[in-house]
N, C-alpha and C positions, 0 to 999 in steps of 0.2 A: 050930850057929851059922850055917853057911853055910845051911843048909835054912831058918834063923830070916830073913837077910836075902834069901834069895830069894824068900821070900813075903814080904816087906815090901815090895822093888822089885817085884816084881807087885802089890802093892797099890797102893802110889803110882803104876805105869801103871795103874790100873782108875782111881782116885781122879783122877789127870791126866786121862785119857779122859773120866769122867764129868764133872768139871768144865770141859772144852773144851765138850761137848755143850751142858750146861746154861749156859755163860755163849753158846755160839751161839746155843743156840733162846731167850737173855731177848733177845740183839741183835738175833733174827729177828723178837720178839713187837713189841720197842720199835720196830723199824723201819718195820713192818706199823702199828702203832700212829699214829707219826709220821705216815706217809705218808697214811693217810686221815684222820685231822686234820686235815691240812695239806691234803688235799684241799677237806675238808669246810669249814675255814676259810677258803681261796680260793675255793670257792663265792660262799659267804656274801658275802664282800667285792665279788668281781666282782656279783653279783644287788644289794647298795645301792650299790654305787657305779652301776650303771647306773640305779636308779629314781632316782638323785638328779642324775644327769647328762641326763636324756632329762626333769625335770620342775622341781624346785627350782633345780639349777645355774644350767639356762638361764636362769629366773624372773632369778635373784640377778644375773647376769652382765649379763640385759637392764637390770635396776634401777639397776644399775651406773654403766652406759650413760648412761643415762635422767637418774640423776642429774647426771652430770657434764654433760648437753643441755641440764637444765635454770636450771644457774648458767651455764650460755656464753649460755641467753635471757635471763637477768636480767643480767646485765654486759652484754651490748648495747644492752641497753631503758636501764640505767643509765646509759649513754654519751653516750646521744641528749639529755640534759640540758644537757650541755657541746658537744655539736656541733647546733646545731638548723638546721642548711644542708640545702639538697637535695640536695647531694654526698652528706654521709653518711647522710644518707635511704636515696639507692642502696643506699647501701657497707651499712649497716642491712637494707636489704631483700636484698640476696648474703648477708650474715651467715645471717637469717633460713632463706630459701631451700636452704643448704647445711645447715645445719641439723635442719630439722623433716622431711626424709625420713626420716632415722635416729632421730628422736623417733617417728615414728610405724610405723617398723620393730621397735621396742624394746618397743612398748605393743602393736602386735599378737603378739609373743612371748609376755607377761605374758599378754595376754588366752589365748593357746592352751595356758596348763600348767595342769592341773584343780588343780594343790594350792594355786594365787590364788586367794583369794576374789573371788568373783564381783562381788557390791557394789562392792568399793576396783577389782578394775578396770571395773568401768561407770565410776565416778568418775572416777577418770583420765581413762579415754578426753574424755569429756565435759567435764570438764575443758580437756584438751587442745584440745579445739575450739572454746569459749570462747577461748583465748589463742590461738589462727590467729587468730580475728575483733579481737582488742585488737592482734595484732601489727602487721593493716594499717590499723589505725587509728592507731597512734601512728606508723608511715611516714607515713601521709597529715596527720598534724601537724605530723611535721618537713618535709615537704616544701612546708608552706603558710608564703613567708615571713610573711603577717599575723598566726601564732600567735607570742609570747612565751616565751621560754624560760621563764618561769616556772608556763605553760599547761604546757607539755608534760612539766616536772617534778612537777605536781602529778597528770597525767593519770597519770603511771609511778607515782606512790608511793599511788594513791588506787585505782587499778583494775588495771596492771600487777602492779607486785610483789606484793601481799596474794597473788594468782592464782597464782603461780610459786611463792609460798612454801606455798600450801596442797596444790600440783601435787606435791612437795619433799619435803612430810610423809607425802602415801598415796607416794610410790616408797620411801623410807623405813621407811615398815611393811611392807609390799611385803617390802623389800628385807632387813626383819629377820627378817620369817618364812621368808623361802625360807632365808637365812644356815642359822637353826635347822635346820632342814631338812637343808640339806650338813654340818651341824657334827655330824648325828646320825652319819653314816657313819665319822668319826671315833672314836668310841666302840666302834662295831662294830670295828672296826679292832684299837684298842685290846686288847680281850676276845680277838680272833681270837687276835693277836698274843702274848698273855700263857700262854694254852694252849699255841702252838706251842712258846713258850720253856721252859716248864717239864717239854716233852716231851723237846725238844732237849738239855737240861740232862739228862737222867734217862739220854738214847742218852750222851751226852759221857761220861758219868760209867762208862758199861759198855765202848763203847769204848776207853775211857784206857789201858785194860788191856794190850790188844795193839798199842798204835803204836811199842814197842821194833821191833817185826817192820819196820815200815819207815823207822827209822832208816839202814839200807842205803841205799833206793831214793834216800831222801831224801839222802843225801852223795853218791851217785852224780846228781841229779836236779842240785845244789851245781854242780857241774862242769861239767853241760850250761851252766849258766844262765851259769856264766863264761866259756865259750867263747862261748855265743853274745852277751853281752854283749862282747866281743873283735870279734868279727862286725858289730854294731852301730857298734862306734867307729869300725870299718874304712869303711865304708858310710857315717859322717856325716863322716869327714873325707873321703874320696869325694865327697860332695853338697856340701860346703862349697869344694872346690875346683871342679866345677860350676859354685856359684854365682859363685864370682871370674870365674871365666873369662868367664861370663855375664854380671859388671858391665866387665869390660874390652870383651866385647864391643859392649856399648850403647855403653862412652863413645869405642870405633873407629868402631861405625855411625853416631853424632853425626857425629865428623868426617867420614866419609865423605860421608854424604847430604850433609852441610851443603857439600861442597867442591864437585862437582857444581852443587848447586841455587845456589849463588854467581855459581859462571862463569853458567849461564842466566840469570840476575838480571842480572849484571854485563855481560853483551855485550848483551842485550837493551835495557839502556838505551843503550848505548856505538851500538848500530844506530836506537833511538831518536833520537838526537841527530843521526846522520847520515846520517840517509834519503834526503838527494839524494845521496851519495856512494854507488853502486851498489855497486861494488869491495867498499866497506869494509862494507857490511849484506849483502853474499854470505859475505864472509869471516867477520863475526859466523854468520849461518845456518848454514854449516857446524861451525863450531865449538860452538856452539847443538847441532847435531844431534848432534858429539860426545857431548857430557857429558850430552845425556837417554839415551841407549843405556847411557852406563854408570851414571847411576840407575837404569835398568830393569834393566840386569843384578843391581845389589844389591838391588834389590826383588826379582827373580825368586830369587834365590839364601836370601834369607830366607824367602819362602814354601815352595820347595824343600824347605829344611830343618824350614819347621813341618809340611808334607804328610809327610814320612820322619817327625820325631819321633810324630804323631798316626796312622801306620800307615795312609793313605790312600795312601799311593803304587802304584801300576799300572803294571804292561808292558801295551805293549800286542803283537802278533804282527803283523808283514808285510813283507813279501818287499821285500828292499834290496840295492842291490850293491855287495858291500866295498870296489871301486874308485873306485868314484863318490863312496861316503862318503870318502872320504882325500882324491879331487880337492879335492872340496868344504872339505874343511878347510883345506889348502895355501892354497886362496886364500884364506881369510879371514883367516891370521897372516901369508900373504906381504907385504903392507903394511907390519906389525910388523918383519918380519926386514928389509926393504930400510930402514927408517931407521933401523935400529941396524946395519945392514950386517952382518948377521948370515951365514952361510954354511949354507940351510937345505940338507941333505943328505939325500936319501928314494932309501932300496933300491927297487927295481924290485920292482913290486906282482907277483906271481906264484903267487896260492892258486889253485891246482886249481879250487873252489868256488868262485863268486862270489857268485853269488846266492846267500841264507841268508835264513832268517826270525827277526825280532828287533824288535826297538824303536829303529828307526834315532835318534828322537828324543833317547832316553837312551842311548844308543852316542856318539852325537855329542857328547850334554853332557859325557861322561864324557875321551872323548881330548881334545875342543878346553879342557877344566879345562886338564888335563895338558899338552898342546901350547904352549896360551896360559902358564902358567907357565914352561913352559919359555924361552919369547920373554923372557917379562916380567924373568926371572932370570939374564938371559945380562947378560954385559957386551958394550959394542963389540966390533965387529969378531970374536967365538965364532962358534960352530956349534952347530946343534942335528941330530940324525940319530936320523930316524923309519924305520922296518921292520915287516914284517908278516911272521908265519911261520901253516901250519895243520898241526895235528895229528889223527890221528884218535884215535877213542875207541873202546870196546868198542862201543858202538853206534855202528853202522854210518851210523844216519841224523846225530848228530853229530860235529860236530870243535871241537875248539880253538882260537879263535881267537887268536894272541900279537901284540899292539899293544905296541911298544916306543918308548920316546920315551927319549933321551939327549943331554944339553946337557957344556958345559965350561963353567957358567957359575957362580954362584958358592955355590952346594952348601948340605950342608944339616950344624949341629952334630948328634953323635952323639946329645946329650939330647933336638934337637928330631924327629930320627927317629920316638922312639917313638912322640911326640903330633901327628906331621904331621896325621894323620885325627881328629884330639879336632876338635869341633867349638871355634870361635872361637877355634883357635890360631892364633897367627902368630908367627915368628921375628920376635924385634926385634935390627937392624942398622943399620948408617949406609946401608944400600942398602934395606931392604926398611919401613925407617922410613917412606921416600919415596914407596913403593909402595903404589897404591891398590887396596883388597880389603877385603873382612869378615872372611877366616878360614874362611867355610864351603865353600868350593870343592872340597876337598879331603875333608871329610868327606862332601859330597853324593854325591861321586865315590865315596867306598868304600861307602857305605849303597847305590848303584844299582847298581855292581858286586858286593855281595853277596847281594840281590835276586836278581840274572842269574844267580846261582849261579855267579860267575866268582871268581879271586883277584888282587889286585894287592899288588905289592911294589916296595918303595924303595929303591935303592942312592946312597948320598949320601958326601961328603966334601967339606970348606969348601974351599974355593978350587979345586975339582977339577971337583967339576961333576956332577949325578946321574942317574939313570938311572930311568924307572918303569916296570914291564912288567905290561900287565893284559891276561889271559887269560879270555874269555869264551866258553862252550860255545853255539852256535848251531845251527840246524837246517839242514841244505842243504834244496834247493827244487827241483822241474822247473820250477812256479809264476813266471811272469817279475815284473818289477818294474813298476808303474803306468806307460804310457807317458806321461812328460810330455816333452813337446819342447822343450829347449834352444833351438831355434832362432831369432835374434833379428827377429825384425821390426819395421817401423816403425810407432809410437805413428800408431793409429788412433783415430776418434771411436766411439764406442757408442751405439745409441740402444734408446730403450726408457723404462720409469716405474716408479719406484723409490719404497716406501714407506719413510720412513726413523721408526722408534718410538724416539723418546728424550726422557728427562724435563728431561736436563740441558742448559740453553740454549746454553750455551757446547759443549760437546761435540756437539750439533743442530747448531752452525753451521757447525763443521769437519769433519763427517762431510759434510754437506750439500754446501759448495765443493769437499772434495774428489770427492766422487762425481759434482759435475757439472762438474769438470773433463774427465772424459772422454765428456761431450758427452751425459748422463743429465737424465733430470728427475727431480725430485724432490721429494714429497710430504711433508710430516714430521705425527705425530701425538706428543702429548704422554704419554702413556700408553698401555697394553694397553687399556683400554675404550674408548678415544678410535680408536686403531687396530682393533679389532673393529668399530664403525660404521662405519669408515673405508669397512671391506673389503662390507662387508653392503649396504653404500649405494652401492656400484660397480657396475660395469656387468663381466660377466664379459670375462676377461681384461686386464682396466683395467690392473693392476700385473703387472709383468714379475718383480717382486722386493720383499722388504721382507729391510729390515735389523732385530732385533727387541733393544731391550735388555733386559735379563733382571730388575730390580730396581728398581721402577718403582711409585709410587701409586696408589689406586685399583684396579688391576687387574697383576699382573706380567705379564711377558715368555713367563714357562712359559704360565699360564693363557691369557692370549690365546690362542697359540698351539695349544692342545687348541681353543677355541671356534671357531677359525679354522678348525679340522680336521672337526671337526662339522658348521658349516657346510655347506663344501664337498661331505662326503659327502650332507647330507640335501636341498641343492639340485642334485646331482648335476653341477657346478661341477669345473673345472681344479684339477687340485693347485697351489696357488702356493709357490714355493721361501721359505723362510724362515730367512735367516742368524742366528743368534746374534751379535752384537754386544755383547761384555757386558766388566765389569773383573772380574769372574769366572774366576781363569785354571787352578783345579784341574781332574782328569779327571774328578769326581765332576760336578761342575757340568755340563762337557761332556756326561757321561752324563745329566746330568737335563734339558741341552737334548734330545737324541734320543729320548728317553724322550716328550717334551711333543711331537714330531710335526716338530724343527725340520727342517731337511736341512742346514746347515754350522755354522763356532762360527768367532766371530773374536774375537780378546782386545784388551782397549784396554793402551796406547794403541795406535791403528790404524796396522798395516804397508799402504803403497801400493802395494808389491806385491802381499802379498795380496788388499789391495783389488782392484787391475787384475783378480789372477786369478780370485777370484770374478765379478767384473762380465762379465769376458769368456765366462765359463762358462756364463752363463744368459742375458747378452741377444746382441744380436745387434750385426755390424759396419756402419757405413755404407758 
């Protein structure tokens, strides 16, 4: 009995084995089966769907066209019954005119697919040219007031329309043969499709067998799909709180801009009114001069943030002195501190290294963020106290730089700690209510500090007062720093000739006075091709200088600017310096001025500083 069932469980594993084999090789034959089927029927489909796409499609698609061109001519012809004025004679002949390009765009299609008949389209065409000649014959009726509206209605229904409608009838056959035509590939289709399925049905049916086997996969596959839908909700309520923050943002940048461009509006006129009162239009000017700086700071600081979010942002590398950058800052918030009577407290600057190589630009943005909040967050009569420490690193060429900034002013709640660096956050307070900012200062600051590969951190407590320490790794330098001379001297006249390329009149005119404020001439052209003759029709050395704006009709600022470069090498001609002047204020831009041949880059609106320093840099003193 045992000998009985042990050749029986050997049989039924021969039996099992042979039936695995045999139902593999019908899934291998069905499969094999399928797949060149399915080959052979995607053929098929791809080879008429392209004879009917490359010959009847387009036929049908122009006929299409054609016809809908040719009821837009017969409703205008129709129209001129009820309007028989010269006006819409015009308006009739635009109609027209817009028109019969695409009419005769649509009939040379028709005529170039061999499966029209040749006849119906000579017809047409011919046709077609018949009704150009009635078209400017019935303008030239409505435009004659001696004809009668009931000349020109009989002239439409007696020789117009009959023409359009027989135009109508061959686009129509036309249009029904090629139709036949695409509607054939539908059937192939059809056939293809019915084969595949009954294949597909025949694999399904052998398959059935073994999908116990991946019942597993399939509960375990269950569980991915719940976590990663878990994942998902996470990440939409994630983007959903993004979006908030994003419409709180807008409706703080409203107010912002708007509170700014008010006071200019409002002292502007308030100096308007009082133009012989000097006192009081200096006082407006100043205060004027306030509130654009701090527009251009919220514009700087938005575009900031769209340069960081869109991954364009750049360091750039060159030799700064960590002293100098700190002097520099001091005095820009000591203003701030002496009218809040602040008590600004700075340790004695003492790193070993001075000189380092770095991005003084975004060094700068990043403490005077920090600094400036600090000011802005104190109350009366506090203190704020800045220090500087360096550390080395395993590499010898860097160190660490530690910039700390600590106020007692009026601190930060532990909630809003985490999200001080979310972009468009702001603590709202009966103090910071009052206080003017976007919210992104703080976030540009950590995206440029983590760029630098440096770290910053927050120590905060409400009424206490907080602390921020941002540590950035720099290169020391033998390399000294660019000598520019502090040293002040007295406003001097320039002389020299200055080509100034700008489209915008307004903006031409204040570049213009300012520039020949300090005693320049100056030349303005309206565009890059205007300024290219400019330069081509001079006499070498003529211009000491061109100011060039980047964005510009007719010809841009880049281009000029190569043609100008051409030039010069192929008439073996002086290099002329060529500033960028542009409202362009990315580094990308920058680079695509230097790239175009410029030599400097200046961003609107125009600093007169800057301005001086360039002027002074190229022409000469009297």
């Amino acid at each position: 009995m045992f000998i009985d069932s042990s050749i029986k469980s050997k049989h039924h594993a021969i039996q099992s084995k042979l039936l695995s084999r045999i139902t593999a090789a019908i899934v291998s034959i069905l499969l094999i089966v399928f797949f060149f089927t399915t080959v052979g029927n995607t053929a098929t489909i791809l080879s008429k769907v392209e004879t009917v796409r490359s010959d009847p499609y387009a036929a049908s698609v122009a006929a299409g066209h054609l016809e809908t061109r040719f009821i837009q001519i017969r409703t205008i012809a129709l129209s001129s019954i009820y309007m028989n004025i010269p006006e819409a004679a015009e308006d009739m002949q635009d109609a027209f005119d817009e028109a019969n390009p695409q009419i005769l765009e649509c009939i040379n299609v028709i005529k170039g697919c061999p499966s029209v008949d040749k006849n119906q389209a000579a017809e047409l065409e011919n046709g077609y040219n018949e009704l150009r000649h009635r078209e400017t014959k019935l303008v030239e009726l409505c435009e004659d007031p001696a004809i009668e509206t009931d000349e020109v209605g009989e002239y439409v229904n007696v020789n117009f329309y009959p023409l359009v409608t027989k135009l109508l009838d061959i686009d129509l056959r036309i249009l029904d043969e090629s139709t036949r035509a695409v509607e054939s590939v539908y059937q192939t289709v059809n056939d293809a499709c019915r084969q595949t399925i009954f294949i597909s049905w025949m694999l399904i049916i052998a398959v059935v067998v073994s999908l116990c086997v991946y019942l597993t996969l399939l509960h375990r596959k269950t569980k991915s799909e719940e976590r990663l839908t878990e994942s998902l909700q996470n990440a939409l309520e994630f983007a959903q709180n993004a979006s908030r923050a994003k419409s709180t943002f807008l409706s703080s940048m409203s107010h912002d801009i708007r509170t700014p461009m008010n006071a200019i509006v409002g002292l502007t006129a308030i100096a308007s009114n009082h133009i012989d009162d000097r006192e009081r239009v200096e006082n407006c000017l100043e205060r004027i001069g306030v509130s654009s700086r701090h527009l251009l700071s919220l514009i700087n600081d938005v575009l900031d943030m769209n340069e960081i979010e869109s991954g364009k942002i750049s360091l750039n590398a060159e030799p700064f002195s960590i002293k100098e950058l700190m002097e520099d800052l001091i005095a820009i918030v000591q203003p701030q501190t002496r009218a809040k009577t602040l008590d600004l407290k700075i340790e004695p600057i003492s790193v070993q290294h001075d000189i380092v190589l770095g991005d003084t630009l975004r060094i700068h943005q990043v403490l005077l963020n920090i600094l400036s909040n600090a000011v802005k967050y104190s109350k009366p009569n506090g203190w704020v106290h800045v220090f500087i420490s360096e550390e080395a690193t395993p590499d010898s060429e860097i160190y660490n730089y530690c910039f700390v900034v600590e106020d007692n002013g009026i601190g930060m709640s532990p909630d809003f700690i985490d999200s001080v660096f979310e972009p468009f956050e702001r603590e709202r307070n009966e103090i910071t209510s009052f206080t003017e900012g976007a919210g992104l200062g703080m976030s540009i600051t950590k995206n440029i500090v983590d760029l630098m590969g440096g770290t910053i951190e927050v120590e905060s407590q409400l009424d206490i007062g907080s602390k921020f320490t941002v540590t950035v790794p720099l290169k020391i330098t033998d390399v000294q720093k660019p000598n520019e001379s502090t040293e002040q001297t007295e406003p001097s006249k320039l002389s020299g000739r200055v080509l100034l390329v700008e489209d915008n009149a307004l903006n031409c005119e204040i570049a213009t006075e300012l520039i020949q404020s300090f005693g320049v001439d100056v030349d303005t052209a309206n565009n890059g091709l205007e300024a290219l003759k400019t330069i081509i029709s001079a006499e070498p050395k003529h211009f000491d200088l061109v100011f060039m704006d980047c964005q510009m009709p007719l010809m841009d600022g880049l281009e000029a600017t190569k043609k100008i470069r051409i030039f010069e090498q192929h008439k073996g001609f002086a290099h002329i310096p060529i500033i960028a002047m542009t409202a362009n204020a990315f580094n990308e831009d920058r680079q695509k001025a230097m790239d175009a041949g410029m030599d400097g880059f200046m961003s609107k609106p125009i600093s007169i500083i800057e301005l001086e320093k360039t002027l002074q840099r190229y022409l000469e003193r009297n």
